[in-house]
C-alpha positions in Angstrom: -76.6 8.0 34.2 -73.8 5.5 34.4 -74.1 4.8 30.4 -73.9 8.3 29.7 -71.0 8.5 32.2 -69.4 6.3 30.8 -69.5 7.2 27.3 -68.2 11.0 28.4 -64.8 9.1 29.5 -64.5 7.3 26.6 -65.2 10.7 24.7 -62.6 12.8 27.0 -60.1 9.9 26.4 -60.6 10.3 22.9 -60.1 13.9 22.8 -56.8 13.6 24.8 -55.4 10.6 22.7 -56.1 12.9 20.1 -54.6 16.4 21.0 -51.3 14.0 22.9 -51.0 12.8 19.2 -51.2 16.1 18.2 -48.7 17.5 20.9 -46.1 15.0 20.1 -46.4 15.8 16.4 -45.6 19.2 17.6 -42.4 18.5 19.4 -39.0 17.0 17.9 -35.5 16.5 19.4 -32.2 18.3 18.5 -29.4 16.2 20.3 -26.3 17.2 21.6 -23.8 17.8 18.8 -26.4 19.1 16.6 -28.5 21.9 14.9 -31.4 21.9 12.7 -33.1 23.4 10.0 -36.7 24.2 9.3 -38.2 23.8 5.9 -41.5 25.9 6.2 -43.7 24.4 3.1 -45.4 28.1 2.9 -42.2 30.2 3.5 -39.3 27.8 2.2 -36.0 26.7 4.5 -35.9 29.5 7.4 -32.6 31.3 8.2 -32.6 30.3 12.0 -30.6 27.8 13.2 -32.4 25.5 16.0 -29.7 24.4 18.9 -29.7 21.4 20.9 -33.3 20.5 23.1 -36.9 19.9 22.7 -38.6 22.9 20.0 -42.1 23.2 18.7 -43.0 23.1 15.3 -46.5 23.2 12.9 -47.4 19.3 12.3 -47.9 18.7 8.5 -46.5 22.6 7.4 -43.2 22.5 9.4 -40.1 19.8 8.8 -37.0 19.6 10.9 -34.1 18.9 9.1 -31.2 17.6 12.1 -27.5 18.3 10.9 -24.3 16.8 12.7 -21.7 19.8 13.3 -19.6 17.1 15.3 -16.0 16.9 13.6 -15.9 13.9 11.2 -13.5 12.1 9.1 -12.8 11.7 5.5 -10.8 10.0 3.4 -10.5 11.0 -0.5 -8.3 9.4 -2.5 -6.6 10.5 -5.9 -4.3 9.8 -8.7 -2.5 12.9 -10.5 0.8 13.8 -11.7 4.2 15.0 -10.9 5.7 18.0 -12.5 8.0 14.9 -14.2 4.8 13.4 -15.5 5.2 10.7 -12.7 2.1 9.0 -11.6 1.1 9.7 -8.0 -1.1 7.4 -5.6 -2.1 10.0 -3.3 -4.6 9.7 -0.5 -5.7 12.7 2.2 -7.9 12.8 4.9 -10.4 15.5 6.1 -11.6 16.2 9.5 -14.5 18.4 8.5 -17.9 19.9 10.3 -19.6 22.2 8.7 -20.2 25.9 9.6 -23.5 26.3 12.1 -24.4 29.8 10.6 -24.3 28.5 6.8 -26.4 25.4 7.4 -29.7 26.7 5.3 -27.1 27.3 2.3 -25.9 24.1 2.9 -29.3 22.7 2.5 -30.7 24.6 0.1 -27.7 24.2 -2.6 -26.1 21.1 -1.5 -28.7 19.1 0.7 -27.7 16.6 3.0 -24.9 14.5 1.4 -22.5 18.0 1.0 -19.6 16.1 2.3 -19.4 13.7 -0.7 -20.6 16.3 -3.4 -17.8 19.3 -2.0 -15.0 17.1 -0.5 -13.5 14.8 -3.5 -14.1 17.4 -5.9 -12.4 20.0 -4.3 -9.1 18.1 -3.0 -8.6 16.2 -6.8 -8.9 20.4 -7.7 -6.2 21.3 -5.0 -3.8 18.0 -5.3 -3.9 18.0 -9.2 -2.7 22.0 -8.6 0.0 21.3 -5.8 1.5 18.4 -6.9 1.9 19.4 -10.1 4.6 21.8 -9.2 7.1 19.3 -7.6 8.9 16.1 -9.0 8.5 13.0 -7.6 11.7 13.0 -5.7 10.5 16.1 -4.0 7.2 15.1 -2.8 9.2 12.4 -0.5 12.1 14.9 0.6 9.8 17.7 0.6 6.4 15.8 2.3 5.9 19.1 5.1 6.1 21.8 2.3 3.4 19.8 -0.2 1.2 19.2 3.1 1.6 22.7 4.2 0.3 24.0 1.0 -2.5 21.7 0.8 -4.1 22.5 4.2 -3.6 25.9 3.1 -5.4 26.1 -0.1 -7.9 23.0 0.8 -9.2 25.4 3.7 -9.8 28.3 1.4 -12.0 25.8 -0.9 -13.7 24.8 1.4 -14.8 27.6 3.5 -16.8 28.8 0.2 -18.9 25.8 0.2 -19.6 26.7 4.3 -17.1 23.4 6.0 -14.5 23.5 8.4 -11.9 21.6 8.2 -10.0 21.1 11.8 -7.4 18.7 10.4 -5.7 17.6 6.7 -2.6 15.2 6.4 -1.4 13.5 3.5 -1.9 9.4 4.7 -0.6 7.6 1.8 2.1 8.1 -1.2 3.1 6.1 -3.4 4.1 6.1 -7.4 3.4 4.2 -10.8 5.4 1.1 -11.5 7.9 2.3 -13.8 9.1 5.0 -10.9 9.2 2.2 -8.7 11.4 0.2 -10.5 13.7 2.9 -11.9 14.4 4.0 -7.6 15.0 0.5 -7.3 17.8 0.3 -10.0 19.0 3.8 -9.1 19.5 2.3 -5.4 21.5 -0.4 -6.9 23.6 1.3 -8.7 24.7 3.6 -5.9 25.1 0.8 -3.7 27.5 -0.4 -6.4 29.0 2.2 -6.8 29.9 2.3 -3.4 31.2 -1.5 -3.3 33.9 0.0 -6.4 34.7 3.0 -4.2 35.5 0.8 -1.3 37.9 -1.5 -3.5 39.7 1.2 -4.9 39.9 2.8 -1.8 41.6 -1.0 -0.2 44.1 -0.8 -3.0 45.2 2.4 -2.3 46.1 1.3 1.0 47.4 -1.6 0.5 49.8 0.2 -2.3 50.5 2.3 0.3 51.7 0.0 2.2 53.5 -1.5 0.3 55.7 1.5 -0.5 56.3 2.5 3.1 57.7 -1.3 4.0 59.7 -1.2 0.9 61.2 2.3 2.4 61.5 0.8 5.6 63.5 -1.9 3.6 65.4 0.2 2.0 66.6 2.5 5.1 67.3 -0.8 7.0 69.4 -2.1 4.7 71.1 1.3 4.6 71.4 1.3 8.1 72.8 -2.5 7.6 75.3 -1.5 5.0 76.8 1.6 7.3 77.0 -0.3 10.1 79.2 -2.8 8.5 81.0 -0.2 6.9 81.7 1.1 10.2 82.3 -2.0 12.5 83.6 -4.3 9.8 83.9 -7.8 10.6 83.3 -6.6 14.4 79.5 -6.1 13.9 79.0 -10.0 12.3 80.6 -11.7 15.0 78.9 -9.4 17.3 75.5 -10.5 15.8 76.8 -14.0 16.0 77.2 -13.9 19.3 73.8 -12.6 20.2 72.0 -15.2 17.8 74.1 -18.3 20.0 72.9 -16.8 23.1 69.3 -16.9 21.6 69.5 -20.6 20.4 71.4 -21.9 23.7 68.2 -20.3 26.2 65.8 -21.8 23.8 67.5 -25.1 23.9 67.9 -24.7 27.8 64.2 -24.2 27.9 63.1 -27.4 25.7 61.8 -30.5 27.6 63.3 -32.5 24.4 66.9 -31.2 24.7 68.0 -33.4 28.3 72.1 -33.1 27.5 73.8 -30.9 25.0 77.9 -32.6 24.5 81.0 -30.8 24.8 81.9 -28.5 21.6 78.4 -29.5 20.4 77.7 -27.2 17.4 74.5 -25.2 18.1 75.0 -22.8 14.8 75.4 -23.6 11.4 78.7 -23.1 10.1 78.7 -19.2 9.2 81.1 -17.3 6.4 83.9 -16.3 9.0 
């Protein structure tokens, strides 16, 4: 009795390993931030789309395939041209998920890896178009336009391919060598040119200047000559006078001057 007990257990625990393996076989995951598809190997991929939780499934005919629909980023760089056939470094990134409802099409024409078969070919298709229609100058002065456009047409291309893309900006800009260079020089020059400017612009002052203190010259020495004409010898021994009075309070005022004698001279003989 207790051998053939015992040997119903082990059967029973053999039949429950057994349909537990077959359970979990049964069951698979979808996690948050997720969907899944089901390849049917009878019927093909099926057109439902499997949310997040714990789903049944046919062991062996049934195959979950698990897709992230979380935004992600990506960055795709290119080298085009200007409309002045100037070469432009150019670099964009992509914050794309793709569209829940178009996930079998997804799978079924691109597979798994549809970010990196639909993303750099379609943004080297919409740059190459877009830039092409400004000049290099205008890519700088005009960066919001040419980004504008981009996440305009980039969103058309991509919702025929089934992807969303929540955010595009243009993260790097630069040109070739030569365009460099010649910006360089251009800079140069203009700061040259400025440097000339601000000499020419000095020498017309001090020109001007020059002729308004040779005016004031002029009318003072009219004023001179009219006032002598007037006063006579009157005004010179009036300004004579005033000129003594100046050199006897500096005198007064100097430590080195202690005694000054009488009918001392303080002016040089003047023309009487």
């Amino acid at each position: 009795m207790a051998a053939q007990l015992f040997n119903r257990l082990g059967q029973l625990g053999v039949g429950m390993a057994i349909a537990g393996g077959v359970i979990n076989n049964a069951l698979y995951n979808v996690d948050g931030g997720h969907r899944a598809v089901i390849f049917d190997r009878f019927r093909g991929v099926q057109q439902d789309i499997v949310g997040e939780g714990t789903h049944f499934m046919i062991p062996v005919v049934q195959t979950p395939i698990i897709f992230d629909i979380r935004a992600r980023p990506k960055n795709v760089p290119t080298v085009t041209g200007s409309k002045d056939l100037q070469n432009v470094n150019i670099t964009l990134r992509v914050l794309y998920r793709p569209l829940p409802t178009a996930l079998p099409n997804i799978y079924t024409t691109l597979g798994l890896d549809y970010d990196d078969r639909v993303l750099p070919s379609i943004t080297n298709e919409v740059l190459k178009a877009i830039v092409a229609e400004f000049d290099a100058s205008e890519l700088i002065t005009q960066r919001e336009i040419v980004s504008s456009r981009v996440n305009t047409e980039l969103t058309k291309r991509a919702q025929q391919f089934g992807l969303i893309l929540d955010d595009i900006s243009i993260t790097h800009l630069t040109f070739g060598r030569e365009f460099t260079a010649a910006v360089e020089l251009k800079q140069v020059a203009q700061q040259e040119a400025e440097k000339a400017r601000f000499l020419v612009e000095k020498e017309e002052q001090i020109k001007t200047a020059s002729i308004i203190s040779a005016e004031g010259d002029t009318e003072a020495a009219s004023l001179l000559a009219t006032a002598f004409n007037k006063a006579g010898e009157g005004y010179i021994e009036l300004r004579r006078i005033e000129t003594a009075e100046e050199v006897a309070t500096s005198l007064s005022q100097s430590r080195n001057v202690v005694y000054l004698p009488h009918g001392q001279q303080t002016l040089l003989s003047l023309p009487q």
